[in-house]
Each structure stands twice: as C-alpha cells, then as structure tokens.
CHARMM-style PDB file with segment names, atoms N, HN, CA, C and O in Angstrom:
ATOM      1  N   UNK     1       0.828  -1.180   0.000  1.00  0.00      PROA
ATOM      2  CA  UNK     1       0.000   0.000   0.000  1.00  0.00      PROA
ATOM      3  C   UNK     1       0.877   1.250   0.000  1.00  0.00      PROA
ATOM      4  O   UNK     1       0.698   2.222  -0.733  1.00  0.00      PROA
ATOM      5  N   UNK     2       1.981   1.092   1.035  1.00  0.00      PROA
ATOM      6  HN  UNK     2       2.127   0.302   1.631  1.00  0.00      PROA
ATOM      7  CA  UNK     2       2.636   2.806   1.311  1.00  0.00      PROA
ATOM      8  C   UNK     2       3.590   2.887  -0.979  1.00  0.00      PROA
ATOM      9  O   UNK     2       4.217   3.797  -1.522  1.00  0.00      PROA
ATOM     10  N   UNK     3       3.230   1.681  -1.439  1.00  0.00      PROA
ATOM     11  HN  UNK     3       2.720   0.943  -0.998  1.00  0.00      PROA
ATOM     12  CA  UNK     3       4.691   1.752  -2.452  1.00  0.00      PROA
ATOM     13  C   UNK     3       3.165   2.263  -3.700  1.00  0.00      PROA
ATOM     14  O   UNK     3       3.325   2.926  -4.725  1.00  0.00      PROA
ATOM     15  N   UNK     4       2.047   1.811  -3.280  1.00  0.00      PROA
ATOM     16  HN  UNK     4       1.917   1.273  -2.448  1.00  0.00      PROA
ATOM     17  CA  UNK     4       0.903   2.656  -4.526  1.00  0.00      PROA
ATOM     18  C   UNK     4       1.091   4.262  -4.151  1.00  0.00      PROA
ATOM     19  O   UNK     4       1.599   5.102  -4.894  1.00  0.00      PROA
ATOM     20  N   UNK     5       0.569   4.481  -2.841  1.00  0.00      PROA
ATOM     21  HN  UNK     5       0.157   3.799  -2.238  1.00  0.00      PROA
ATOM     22  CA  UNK     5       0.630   5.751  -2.582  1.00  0.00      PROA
ATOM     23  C   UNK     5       1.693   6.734  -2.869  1.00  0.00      PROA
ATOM     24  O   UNK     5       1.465   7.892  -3.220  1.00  0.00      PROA
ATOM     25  N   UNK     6       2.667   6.308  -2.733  1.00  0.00      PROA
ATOM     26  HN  UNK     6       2.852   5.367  -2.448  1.00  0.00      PROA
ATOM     27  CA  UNK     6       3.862   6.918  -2.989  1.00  0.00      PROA
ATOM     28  C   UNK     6       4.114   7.257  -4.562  1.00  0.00      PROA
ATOM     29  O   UNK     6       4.292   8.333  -5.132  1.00  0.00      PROA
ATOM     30  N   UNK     7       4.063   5.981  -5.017  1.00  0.00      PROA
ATOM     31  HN  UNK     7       3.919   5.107  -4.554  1.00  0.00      PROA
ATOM     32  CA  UNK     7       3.668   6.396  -6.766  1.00  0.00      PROA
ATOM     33  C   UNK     7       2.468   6.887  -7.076  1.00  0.00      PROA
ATOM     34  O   UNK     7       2.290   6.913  -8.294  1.00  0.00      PROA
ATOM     35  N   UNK     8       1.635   7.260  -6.483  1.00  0.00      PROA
ATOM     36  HN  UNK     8       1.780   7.239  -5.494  1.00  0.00      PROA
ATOM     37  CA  UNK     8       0.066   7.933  -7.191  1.00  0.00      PROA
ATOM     38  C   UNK     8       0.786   9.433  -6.558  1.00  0.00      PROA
ATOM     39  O   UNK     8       0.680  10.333  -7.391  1.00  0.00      PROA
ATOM     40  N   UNK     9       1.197   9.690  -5.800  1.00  0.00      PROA
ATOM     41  HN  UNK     9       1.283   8.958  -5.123  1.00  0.00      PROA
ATOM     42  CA  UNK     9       2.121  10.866  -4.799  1.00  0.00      PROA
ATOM     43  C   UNK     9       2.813  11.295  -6.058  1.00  0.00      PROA
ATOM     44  O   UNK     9       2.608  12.479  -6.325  1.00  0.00      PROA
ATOM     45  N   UNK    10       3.345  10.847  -6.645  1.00  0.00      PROA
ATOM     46  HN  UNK    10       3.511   9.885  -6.429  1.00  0.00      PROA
ATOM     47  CA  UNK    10       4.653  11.203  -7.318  1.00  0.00      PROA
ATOM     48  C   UNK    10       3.891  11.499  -8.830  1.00  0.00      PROA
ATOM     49  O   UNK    10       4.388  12.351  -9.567  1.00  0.00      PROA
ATOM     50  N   UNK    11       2.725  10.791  -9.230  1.00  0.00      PROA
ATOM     51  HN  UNK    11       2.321  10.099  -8.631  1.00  0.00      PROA
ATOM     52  CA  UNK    11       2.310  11.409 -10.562  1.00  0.00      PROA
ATOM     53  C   UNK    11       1.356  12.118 -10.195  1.00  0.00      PROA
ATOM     54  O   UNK    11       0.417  12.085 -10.990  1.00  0.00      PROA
ATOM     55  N   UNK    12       1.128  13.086  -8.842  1.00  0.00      PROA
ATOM     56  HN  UNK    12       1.891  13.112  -8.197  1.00  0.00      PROA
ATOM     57  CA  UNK    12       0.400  14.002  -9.285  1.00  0.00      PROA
ATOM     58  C   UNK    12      -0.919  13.871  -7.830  1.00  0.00      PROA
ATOM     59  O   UNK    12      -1.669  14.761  -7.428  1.00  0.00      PROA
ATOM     60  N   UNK    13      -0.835  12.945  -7.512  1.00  0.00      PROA
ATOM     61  HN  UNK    13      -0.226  12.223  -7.839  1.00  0.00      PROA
ATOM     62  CA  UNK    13      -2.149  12.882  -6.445  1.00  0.00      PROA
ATOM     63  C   UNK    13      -2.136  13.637  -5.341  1.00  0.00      PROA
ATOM     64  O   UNK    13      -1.408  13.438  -4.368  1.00  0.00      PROA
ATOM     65  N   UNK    14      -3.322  14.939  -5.521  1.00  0.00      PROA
ATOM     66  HN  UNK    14      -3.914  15.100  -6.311  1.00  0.00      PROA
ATOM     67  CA  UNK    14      -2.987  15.848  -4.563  1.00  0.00      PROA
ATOM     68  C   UNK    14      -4.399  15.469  -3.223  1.00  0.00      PROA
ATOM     69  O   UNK    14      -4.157  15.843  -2.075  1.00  0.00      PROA
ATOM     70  N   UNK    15      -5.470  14.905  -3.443  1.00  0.00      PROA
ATOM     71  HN  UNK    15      -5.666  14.601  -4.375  1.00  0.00      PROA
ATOM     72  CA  UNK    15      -6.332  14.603  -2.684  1.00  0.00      PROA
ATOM     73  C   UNK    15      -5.880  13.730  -1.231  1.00  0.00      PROA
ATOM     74  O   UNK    15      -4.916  12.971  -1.133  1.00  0.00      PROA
ATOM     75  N   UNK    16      -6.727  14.029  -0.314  1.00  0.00      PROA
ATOM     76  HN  UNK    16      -7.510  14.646  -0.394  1.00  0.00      PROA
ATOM     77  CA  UNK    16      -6.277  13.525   1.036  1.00  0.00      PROA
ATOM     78  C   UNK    16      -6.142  12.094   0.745  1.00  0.00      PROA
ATOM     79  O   UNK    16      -6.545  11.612  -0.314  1.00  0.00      PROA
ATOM     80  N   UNK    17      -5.491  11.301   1.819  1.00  0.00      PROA
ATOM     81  HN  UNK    17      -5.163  11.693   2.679  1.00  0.00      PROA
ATOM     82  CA  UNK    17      -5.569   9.834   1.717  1.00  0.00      PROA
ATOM     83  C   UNK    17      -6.233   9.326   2.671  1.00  0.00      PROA
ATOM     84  O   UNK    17      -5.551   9.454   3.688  1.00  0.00      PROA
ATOM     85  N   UNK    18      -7.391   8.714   2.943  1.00  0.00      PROA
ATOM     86  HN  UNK    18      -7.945   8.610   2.117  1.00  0.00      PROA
ATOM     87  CA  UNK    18      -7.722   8.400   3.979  1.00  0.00      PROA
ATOM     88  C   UNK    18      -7.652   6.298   4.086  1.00  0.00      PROA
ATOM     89  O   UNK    18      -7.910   5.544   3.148  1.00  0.00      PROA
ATOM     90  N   UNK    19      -7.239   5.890   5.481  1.00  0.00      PROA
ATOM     91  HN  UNK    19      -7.029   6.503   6.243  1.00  0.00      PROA
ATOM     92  CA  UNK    19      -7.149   4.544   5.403  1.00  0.00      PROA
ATOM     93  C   UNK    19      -7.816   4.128   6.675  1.00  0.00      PROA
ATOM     94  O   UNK    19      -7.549   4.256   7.870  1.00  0.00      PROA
ATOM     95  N   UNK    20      -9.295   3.294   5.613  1.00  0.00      PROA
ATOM     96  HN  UNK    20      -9.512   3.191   4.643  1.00  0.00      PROA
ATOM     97  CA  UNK    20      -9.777   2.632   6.345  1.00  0.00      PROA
ATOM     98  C   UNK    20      -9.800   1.348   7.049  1.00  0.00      PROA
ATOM     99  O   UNK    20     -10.541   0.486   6.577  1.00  0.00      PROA
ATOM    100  N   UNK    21      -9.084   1.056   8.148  1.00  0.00      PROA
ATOM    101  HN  UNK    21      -8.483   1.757   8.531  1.00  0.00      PROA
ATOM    102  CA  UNK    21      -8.667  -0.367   8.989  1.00  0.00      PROA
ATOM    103  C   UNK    21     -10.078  -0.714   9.909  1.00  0.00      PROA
ATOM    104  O   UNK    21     -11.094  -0.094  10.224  1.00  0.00      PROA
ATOM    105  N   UNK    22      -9.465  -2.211  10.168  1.00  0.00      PROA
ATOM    106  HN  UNK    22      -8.640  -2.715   9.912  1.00  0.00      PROA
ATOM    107  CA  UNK    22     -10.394  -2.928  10.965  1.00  0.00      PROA
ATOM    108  C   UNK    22      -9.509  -2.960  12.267  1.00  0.00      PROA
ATOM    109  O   UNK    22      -9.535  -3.713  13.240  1.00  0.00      PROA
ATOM    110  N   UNK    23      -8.645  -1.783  11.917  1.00  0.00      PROA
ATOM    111  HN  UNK    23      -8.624  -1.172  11.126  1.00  0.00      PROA
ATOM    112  CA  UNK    23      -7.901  -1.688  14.016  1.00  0.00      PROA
ATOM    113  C   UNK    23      -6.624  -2.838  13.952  1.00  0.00      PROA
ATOM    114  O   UNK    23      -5.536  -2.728  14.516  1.00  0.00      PROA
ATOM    115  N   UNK    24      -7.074  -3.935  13.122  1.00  0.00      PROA
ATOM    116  HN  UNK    24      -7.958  -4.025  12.663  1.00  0.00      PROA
ATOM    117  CA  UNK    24      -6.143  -4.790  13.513  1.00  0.00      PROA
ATOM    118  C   UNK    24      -4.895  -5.018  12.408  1.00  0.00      PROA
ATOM    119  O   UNK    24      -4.611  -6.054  11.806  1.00  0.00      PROA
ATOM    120  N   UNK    25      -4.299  -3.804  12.350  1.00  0.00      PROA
ATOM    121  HN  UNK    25      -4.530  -2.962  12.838  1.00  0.00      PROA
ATOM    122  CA  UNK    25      -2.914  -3.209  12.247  1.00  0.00      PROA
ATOM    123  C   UNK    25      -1.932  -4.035  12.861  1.00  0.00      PROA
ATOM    124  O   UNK    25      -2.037  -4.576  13.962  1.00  0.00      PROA
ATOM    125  N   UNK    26      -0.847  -4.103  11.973  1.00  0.00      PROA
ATOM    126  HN  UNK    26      -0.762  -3.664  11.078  1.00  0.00      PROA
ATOM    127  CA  UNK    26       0.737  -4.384  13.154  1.00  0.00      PROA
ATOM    128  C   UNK    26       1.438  -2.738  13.200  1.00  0.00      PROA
ATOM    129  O   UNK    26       1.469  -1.966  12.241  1.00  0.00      PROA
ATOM    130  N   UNK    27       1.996  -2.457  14.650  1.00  0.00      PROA
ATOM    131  HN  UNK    27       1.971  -3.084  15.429  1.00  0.00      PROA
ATOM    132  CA  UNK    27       2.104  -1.090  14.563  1.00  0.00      PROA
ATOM    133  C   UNK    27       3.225  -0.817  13.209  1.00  0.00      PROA
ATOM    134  O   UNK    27       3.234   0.202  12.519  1.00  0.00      PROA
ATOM    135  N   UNK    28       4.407  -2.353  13.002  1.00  0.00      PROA
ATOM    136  HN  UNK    28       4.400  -3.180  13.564  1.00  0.00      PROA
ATOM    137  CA  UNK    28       4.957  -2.130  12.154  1.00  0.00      PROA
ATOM    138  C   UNK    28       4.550  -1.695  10.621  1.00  0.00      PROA
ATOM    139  O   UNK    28       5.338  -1.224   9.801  1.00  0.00      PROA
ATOM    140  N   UNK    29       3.195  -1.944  10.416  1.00  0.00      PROA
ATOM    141  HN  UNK    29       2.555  -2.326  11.083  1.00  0.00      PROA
ATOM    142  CA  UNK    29       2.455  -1.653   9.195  1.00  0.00      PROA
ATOM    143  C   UNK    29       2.538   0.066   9.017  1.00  0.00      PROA
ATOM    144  O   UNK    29       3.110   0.871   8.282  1.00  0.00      PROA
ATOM    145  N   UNK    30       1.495   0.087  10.296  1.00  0.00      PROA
ATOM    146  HN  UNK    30       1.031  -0.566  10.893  1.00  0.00      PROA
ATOM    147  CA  UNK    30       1.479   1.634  10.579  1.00  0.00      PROA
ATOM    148  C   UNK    30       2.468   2.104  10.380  1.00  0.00      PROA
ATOM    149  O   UNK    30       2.402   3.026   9.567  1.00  0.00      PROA
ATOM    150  N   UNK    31       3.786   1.817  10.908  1.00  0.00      PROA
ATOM    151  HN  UNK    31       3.840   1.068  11.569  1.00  0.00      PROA
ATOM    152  CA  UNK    31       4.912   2.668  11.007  1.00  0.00      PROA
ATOM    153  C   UNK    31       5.316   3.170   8.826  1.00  0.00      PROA
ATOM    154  O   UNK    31       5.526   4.269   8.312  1.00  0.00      PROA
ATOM    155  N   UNK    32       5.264   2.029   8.314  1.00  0.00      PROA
ATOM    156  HN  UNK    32       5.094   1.137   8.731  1.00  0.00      PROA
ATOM    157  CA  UNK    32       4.998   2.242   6.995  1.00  0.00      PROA
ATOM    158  C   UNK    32       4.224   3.066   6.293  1.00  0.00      PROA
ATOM    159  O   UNK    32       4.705   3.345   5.194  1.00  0.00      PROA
ATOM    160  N   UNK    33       3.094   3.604   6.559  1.00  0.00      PROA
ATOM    161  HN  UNK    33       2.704   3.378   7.451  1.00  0.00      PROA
ATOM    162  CA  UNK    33       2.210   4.190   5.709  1.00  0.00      PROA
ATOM    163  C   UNK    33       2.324   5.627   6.739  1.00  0.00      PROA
ATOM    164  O   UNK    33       1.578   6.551   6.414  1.00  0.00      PROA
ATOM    165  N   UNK    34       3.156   5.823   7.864  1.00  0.00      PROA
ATOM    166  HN  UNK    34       3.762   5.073   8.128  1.00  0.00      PROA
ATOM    167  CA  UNK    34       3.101   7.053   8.031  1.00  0.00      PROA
ATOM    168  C   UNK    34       3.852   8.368   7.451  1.00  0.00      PROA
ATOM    169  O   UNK    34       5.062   8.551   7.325  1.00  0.00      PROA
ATOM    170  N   UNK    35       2.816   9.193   7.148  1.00  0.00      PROA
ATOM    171  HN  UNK    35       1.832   9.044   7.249  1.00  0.00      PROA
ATOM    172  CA  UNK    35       3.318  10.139   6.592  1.00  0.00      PROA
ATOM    173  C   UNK    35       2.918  10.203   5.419  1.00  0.00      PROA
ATOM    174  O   UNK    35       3.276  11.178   4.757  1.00  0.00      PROA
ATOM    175  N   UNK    36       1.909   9.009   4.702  1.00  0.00      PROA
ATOM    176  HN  UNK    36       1.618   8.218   5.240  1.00  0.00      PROA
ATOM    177  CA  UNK    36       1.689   9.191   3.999  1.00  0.00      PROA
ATOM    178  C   UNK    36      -0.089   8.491   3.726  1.00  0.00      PROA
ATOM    179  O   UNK    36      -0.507   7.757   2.831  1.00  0.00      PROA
ATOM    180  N   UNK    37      -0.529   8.874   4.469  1.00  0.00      PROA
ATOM    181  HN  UNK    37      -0.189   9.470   5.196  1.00  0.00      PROA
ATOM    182  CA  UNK    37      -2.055   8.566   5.173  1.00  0.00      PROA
ATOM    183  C   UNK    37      -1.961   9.709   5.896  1.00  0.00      PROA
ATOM    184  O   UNK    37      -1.182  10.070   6.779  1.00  0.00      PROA
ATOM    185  N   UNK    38      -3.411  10.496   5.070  1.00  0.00      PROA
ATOM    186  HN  UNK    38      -4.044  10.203   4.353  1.00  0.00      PROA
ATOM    187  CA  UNK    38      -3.650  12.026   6.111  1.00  0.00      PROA
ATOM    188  C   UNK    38      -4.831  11.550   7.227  1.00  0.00      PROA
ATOM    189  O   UNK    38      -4.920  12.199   8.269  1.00  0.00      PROA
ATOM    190  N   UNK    39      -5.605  10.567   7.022  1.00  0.00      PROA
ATOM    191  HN  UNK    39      -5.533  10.039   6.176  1.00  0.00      PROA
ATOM    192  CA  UNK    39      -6.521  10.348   8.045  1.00  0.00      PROA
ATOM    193  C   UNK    39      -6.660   8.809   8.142  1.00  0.00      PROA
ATOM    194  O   UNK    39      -6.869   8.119   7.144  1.00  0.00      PROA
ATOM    195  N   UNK    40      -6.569   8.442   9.048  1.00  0.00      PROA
ATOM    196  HN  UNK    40      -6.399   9.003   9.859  1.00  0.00      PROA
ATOM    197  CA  UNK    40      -6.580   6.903   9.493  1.00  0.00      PROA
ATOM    198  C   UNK    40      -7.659   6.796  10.874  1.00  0.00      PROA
ATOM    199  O   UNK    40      -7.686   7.370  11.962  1.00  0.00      PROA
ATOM    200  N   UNK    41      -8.762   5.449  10.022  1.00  0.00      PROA
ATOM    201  HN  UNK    41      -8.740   4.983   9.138  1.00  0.00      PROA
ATOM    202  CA  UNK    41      -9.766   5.478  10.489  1.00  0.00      PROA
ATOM    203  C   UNK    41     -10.318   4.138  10.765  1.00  0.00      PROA
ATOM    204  O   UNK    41     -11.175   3.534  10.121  1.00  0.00      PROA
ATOM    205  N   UNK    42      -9.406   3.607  12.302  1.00  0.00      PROA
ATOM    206  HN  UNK    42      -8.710   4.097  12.825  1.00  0.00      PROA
ATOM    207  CA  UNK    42      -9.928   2.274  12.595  1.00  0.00      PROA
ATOM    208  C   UNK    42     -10.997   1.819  13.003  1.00  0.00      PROA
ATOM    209  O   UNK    42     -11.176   1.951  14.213  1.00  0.00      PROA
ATOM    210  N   UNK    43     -12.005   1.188  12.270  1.00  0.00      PROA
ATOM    211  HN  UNK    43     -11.860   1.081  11.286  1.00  0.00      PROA
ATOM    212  CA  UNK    43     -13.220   0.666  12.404  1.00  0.00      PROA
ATOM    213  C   UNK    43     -13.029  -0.249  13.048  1.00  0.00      PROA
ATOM    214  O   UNK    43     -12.409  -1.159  12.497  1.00  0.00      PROA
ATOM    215  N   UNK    44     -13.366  -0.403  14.180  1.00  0.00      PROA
ATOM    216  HN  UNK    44     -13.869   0.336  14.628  1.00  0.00      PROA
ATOM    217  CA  UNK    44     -12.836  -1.079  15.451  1.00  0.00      PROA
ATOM    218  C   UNK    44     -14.168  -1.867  15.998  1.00  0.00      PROA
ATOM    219  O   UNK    44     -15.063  -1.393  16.698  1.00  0.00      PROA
ATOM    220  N   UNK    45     -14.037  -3.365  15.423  1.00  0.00      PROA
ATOM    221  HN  UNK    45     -13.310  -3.750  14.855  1.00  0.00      PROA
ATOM    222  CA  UNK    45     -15.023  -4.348  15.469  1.00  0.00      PROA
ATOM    223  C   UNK    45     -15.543  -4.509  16.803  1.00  0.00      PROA
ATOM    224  O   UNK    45     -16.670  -4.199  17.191  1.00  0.00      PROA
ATOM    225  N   UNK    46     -14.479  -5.096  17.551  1.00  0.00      PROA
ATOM    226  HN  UNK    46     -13.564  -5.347  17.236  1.00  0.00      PROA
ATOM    227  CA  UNK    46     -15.015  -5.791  18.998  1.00  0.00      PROA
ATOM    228  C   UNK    46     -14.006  -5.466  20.027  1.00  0.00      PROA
ATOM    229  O   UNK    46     -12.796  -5.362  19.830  1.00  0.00      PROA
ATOM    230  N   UNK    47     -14.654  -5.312  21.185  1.00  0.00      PROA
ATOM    231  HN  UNK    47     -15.638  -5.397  21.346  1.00  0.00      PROA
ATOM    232  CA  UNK    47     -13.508  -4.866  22.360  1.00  0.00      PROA
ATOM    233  C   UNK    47     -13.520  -6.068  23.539  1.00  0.00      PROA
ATOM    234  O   UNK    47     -13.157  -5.852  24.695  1.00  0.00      PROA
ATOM    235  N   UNK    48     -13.926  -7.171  23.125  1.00  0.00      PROA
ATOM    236  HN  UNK    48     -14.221  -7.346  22.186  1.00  0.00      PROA
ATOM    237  CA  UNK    48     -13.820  -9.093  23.483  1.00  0.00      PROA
ATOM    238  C   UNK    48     -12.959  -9.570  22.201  1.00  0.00      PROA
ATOM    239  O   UNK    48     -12.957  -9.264  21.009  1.00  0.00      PROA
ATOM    240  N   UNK    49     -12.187 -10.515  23.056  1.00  0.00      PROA
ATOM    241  HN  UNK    49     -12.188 -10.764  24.025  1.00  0.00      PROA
ATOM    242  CA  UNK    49     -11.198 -11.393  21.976  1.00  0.00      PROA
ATOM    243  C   UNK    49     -12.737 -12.448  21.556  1.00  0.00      PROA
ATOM    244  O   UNK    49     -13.073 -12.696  20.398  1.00  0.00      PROA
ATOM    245  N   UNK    50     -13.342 -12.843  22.567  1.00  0.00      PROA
ATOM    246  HN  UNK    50     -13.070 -12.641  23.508  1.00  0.00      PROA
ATOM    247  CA  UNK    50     -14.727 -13.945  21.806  1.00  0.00      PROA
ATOM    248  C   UNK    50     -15.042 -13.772  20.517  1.00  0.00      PROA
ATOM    249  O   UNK    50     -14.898 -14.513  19.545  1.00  0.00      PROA
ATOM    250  N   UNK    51     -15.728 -12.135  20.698  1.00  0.00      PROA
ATOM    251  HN  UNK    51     -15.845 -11.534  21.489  1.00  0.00      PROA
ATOM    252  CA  UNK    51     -16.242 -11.593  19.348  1.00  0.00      PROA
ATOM    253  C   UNK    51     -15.621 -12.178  18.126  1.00  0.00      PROA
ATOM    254  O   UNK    51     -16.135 -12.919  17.288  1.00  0.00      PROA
ATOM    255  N   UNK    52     -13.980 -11.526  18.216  1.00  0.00      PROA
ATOM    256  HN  UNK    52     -13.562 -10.924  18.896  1.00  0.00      PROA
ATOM    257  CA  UNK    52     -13.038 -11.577  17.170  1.00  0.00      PROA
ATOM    258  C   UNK    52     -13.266 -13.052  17.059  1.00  0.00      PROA
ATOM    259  O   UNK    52     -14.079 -13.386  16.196  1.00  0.00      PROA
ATOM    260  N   UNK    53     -12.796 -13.845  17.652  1.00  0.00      PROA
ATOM    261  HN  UNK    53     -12.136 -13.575  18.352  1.00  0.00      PROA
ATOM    262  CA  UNK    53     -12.772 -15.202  16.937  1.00  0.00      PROA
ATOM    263  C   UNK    53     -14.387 -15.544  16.606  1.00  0.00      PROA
ATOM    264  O   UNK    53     -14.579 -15.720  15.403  1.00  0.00      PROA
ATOM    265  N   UNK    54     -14.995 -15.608  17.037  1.00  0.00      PROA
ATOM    266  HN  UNK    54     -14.839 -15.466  18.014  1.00  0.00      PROA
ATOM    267  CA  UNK    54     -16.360 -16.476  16.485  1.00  0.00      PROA
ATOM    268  C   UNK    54     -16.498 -15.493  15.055  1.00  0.00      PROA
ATOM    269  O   UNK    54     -16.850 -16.178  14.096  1.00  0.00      PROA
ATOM    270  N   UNK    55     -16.316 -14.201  14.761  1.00  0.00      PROA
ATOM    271  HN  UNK    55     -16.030 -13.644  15.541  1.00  0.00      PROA
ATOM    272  CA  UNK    55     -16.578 -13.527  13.662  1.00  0.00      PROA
ATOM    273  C   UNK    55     -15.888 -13.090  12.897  1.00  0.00      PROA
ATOM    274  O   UNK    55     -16.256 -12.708  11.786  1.00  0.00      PROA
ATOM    275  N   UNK    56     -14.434 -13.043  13.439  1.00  0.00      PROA
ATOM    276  HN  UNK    56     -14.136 -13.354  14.341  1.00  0.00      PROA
ATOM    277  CA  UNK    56     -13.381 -12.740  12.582  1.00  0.00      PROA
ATOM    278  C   UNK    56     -12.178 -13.784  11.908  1.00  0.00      PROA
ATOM    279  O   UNK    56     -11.344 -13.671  11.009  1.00  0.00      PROA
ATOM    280  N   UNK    57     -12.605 -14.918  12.923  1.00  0.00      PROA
ATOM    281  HN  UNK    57     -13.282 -15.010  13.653  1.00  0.00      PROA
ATOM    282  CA  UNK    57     -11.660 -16.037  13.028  1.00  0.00      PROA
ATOM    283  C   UNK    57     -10.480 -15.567  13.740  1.00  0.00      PROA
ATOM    284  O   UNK    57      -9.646 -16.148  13.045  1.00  0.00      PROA
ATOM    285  N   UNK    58      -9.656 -14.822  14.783  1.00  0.00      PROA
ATOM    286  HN  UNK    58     -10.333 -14.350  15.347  1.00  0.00      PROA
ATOM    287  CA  UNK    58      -8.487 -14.126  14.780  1.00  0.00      PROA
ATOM    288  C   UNK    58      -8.955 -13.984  16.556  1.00  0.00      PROA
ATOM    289  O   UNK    58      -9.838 -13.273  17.034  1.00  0.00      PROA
ATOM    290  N   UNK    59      -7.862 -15.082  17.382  1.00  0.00      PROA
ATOM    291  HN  UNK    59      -7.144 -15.660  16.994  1.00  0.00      PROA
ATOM    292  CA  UNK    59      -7.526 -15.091  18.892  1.00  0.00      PROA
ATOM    293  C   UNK    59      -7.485 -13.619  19.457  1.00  0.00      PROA
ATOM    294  O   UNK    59      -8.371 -13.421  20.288  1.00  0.00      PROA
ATOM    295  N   UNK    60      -6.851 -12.784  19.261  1.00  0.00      PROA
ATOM    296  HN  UNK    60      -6.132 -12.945  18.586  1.00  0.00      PROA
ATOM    297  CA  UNK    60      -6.558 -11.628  19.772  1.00  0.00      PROA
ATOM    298  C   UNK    60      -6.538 -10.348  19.671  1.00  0.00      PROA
ATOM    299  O   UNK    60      -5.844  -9.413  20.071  1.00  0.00      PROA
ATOM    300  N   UNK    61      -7.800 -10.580  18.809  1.00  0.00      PROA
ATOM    301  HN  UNK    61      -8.363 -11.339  18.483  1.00  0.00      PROA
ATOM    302  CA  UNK    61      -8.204  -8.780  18.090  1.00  0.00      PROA
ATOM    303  C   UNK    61      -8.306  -7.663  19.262  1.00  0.00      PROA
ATOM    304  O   UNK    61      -7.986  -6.519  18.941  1.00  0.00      PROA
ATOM    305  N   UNK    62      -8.694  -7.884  20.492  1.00  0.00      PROA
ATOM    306  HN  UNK    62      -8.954  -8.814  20.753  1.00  0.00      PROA
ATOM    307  CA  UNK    62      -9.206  -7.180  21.189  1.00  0.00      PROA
ATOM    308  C   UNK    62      -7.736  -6.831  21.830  1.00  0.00      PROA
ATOM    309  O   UNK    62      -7.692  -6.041  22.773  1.00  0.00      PROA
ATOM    310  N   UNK    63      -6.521  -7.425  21.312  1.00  0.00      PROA
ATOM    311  HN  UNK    63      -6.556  -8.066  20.545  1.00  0.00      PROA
ATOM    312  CA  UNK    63      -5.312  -7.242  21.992  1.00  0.00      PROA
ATOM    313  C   UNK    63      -4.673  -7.040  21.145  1.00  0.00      PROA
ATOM    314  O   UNK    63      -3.534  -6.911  21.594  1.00  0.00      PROA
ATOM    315  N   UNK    64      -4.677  -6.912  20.052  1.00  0.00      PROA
ATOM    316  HN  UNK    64      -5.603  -7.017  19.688  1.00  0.00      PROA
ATOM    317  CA  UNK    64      -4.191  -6.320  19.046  1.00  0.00      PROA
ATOM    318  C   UNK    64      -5.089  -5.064  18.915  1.00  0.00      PROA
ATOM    319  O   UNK    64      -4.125  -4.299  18.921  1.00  0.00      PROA
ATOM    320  N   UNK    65      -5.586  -4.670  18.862  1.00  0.00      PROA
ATOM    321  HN  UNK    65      -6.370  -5.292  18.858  1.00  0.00      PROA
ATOM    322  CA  UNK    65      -6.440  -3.426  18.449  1.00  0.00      PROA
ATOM    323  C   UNK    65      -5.861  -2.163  19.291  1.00  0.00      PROA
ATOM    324  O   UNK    65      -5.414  -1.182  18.697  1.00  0.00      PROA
ATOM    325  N   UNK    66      -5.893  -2.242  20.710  1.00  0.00      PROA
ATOM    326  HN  UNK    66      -6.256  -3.039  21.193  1.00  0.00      PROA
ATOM    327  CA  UNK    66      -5.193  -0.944  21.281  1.00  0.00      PROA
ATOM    328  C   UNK    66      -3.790  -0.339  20.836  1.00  0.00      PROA
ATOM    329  O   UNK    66      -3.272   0.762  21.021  1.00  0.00      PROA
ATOM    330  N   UNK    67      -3.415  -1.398  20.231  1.00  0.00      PROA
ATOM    331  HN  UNK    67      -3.836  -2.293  20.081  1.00  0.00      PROA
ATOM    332  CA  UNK    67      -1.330  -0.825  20.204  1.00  0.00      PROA
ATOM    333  C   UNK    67      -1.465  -0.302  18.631  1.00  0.00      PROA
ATOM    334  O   UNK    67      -0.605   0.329  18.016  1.00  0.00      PROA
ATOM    335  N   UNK    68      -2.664  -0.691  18.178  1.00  0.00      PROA
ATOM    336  HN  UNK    68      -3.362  -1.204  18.677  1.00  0.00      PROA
ATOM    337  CA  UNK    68      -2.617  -0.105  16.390  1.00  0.00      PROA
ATOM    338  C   UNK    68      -3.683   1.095  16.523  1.00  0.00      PROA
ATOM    339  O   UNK    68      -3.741   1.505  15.364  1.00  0.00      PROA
ATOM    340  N   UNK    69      -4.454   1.791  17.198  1.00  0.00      PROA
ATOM    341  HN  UNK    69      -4.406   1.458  18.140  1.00  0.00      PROA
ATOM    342  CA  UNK    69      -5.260   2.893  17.003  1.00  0.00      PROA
ATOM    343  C   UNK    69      -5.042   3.893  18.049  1.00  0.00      PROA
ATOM    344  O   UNK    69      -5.796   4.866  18.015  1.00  0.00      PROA
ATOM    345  N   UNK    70      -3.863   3.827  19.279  1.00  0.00      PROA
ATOM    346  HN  UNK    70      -3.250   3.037  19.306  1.00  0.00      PROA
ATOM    347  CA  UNK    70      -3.590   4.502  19.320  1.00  0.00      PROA
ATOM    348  C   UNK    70      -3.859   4.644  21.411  1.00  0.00      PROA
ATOM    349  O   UNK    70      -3.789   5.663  22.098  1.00  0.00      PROA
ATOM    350  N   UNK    71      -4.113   3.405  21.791  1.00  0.00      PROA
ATOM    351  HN  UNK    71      -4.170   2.577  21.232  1.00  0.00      PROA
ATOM    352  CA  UNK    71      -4.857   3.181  23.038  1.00  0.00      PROA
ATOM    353  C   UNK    71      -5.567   3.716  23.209  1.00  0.00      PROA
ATOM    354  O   UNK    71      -5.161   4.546  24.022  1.00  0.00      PROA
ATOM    355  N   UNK    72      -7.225   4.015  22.844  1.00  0.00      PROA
ATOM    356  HN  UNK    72      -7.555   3.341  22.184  1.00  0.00      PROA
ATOM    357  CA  UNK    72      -8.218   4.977  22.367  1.00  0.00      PROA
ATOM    358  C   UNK    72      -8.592   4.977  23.881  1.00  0.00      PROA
ATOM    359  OT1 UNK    72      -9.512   5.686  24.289  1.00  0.00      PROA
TER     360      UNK     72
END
C-alpha cells in the first residue's frame, strides 16, 4: 500500500488519503504508511477477543487493536 501511494504521490495525487482499517494493524504496518495517510480510520469491530474469533476467526483482536489505534 505505502509503495501505490507513494507512486500515485509522485504522478500528481494531490487529494487527502484516507485509510480505512479494521484496528487490527501491526504497529509495524502503521509505522509504513506514516506520513503518507492524512486520516486513518480504525473501524474497530469488537472490544472481546470472543467476538473476534467467532466472527473474525483471529484469537486476539481485542489485543491487538489498542497498540494499532492509538490506546483509544
């Protein structure tokens, strides 16, 4: 994603970037697309790991989610 943006950046793309997540980011991701994402907007499913797995399939959304949006 940060290597599209960067080339749509470079021919000309002057409009905001906005990136819509499901929260469950690695901060290392984040650390990538910063600076180049003007608004980042984690749609933040469930605040139970249960949730996440019965609906997301994924043990630890609810523990992954604080360290990627910012400990809301």
């Amino acid at each position: 994603m940060a290597a599209a943006i960067q080339l749509a950046k470079r021919k000309g793309l002057v409009v905001p970037v906005l990136y819509n997540s499901s929260g469950y980011d690695s901060v290392d991701a984040l650390r990538q697309i910063r600076g180049l994402v003007d608004i980042y907007i984690p749609d933040i499913k469930y605040l139970k790991n249960e949730p996440g797995k019965k609906f997301s399939n994924v043990d630890d959304y609810a523990d992954i989610v604080p360290a990627s949006s910012g400990k809301w």
